[in-house]
C-alpha positions as CSV (number, residue, x, y, z in Angstrom):
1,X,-9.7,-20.4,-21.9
2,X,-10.3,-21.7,-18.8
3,X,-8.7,-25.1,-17.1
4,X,-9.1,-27.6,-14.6
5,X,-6.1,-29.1,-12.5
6,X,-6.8,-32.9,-11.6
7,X,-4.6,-33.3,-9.0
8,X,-3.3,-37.2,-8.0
9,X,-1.2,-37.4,-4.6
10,X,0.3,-40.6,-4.6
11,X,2.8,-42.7,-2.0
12,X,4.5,-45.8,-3.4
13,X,1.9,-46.8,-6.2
14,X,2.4,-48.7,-9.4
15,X,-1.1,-47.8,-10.3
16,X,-0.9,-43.9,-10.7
17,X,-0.4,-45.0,-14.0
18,X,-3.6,-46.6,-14.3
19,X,-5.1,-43.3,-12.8
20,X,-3.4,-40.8,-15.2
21,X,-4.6,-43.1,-18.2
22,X,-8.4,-43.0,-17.2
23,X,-7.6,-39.1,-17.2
24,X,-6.2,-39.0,-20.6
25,X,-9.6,-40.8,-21.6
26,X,-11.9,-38.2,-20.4
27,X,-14.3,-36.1,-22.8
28,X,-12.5,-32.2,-22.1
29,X,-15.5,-29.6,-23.0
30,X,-14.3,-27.2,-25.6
31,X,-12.6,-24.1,-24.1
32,X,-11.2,-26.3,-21.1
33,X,-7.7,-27.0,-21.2
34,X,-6.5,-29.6,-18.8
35,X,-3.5,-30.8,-17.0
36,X,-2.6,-33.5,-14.2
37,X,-0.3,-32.4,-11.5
38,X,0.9,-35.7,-9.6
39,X,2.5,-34.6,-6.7
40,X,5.0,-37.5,-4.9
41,X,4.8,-37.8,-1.4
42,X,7.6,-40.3,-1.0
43,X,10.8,-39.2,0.9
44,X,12.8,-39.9,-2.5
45,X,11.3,-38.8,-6.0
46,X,9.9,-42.5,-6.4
47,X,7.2,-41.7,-8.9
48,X,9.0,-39.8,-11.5
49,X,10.1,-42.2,-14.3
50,X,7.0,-43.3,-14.2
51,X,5.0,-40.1,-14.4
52,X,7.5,-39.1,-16.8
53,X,6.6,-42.3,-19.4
54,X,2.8,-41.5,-19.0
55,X,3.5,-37.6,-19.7
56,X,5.7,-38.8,-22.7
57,X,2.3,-40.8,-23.9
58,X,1.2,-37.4,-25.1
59,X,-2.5,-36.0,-23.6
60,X,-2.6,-33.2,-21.2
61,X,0.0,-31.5,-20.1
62,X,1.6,-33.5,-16.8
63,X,3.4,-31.8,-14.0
64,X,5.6,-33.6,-11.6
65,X,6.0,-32.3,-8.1
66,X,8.0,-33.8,-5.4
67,X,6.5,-33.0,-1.9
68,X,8.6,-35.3,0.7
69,X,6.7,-36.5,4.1
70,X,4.5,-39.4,4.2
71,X,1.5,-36.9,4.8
72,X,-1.3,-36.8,2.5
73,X,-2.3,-33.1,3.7
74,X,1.0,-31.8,2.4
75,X,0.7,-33.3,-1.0
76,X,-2.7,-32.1,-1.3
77,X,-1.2,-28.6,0.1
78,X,1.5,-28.7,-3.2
79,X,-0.5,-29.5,-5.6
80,X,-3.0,-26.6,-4.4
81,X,0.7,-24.1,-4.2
82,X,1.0,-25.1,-7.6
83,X,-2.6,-25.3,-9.4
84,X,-3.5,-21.6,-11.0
85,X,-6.5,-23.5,-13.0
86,X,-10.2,-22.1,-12.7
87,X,-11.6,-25.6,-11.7
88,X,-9.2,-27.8,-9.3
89,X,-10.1,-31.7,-9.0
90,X,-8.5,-34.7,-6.5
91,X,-8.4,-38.2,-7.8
92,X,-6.8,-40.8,-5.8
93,X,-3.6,-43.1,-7.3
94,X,-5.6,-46.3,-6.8
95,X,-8.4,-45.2,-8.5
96,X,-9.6,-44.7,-12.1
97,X,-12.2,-42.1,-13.2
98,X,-14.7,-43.3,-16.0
99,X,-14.1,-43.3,-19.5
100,X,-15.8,-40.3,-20.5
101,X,-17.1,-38.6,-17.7
């Protein structure tokens, strides 16, 4: 079965929650698994709880990954370290992808 990681970096933002809902919502072709990595680029693990209560929502699977440094290029750098998925996808924490797509 193949997958796709959709990968959200995300710094300080109430609204990755918002994001990972509009992922939940999307039509997954049959024989595609997906999951959502949301990789924290605070200093401090700021994200978690809330990623945590999204994941706890049920959907895809959702991994948390802590990548300290206020530098977008090393989250993106994690979340590619940790993505082993056929098809690899960025969405940004402010943004929402349509229902559907």
């Amino acid at each position: 079965m193949d997958r796709i990681d959709i990968c959200i970096c995300t710094f300080r933002r109430d609204s990755v929650a918002d994001t990972i809902a509009s992922v939940r919502r999307q039509a997954i072709p049959e024989g595609v698994s997906a999951r959502i990595i949301v990789v924290d680029n605070d200093d401090h693990p700021t994200a978690r709880d809330l990623v945590q209560a999204q994941a706890d929502k049920g959907g895809p699977e959702i991994s948390y990954l802590h990548v300290p440094g206020r530098n977008i290029s090393l989250a993106r750098n994690g979340a590619l370290a940790v993505s082993d998925a056929r098809f690899l996808a960025f969405l940004d924490d402010d943004e929402t992808a349509e229902a559907g797509c």
